[in-house]
Steps between C-alpha positions, in 0.01 A plus 500: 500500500436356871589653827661210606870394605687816419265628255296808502242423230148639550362146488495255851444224265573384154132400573416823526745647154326210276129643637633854448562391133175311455261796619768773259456231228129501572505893495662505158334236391799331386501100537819355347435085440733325717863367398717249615473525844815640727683276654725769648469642865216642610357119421108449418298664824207227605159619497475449901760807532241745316205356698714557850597896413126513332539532142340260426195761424698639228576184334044450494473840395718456161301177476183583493601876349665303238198245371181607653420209673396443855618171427855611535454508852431167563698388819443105370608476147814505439467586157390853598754559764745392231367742270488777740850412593678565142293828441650601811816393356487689117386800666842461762718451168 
């Protein structure tokens, strides 16, 4: 899926493949509850990664898209940015 060592994928990043899926999820409306988590390569991508190649608007976006509250946003509460962070990740599934 990456363009990286030897492959040709259309994707620089698995960063960028899992926020492919999360905006076609989005688009289809399609949010799959999350599993058992993978413990296979590529491993779990930290949040910083997103925020450095700025997706981090996309995971907001599906937040606040998602429940309608401003509240979502909140930079401070990491209750929000939890729940902004698994919408992000059912609409990736």
């Amino acid at each position: 899926m990456t363009s990286g060592d030897r492959n040709s994928g259309p994707f620089a990043t698995f960063a960028d493949a899992i926020a492919f899926a999360a905006g076609l999820g989005a688009k289809h409306n399609k949010r799959v509850p999350l599993g058992e988590i993978s413990k296979g390569e590529p491993g779990p991508i930290r949040l910083e990664i997103f925020v450095s190649i700025g997706h981090d608007w996309l995971i907001k976006l599906l937040g606040i898209t998602e429940t309608r509250e401003l509240e979502i946003l909140s930079l401070n509460d990491e209750e929000h940015q939890a729940q902004r962070n698994h919408i992000f990740e059912e609409y990736a599934a």
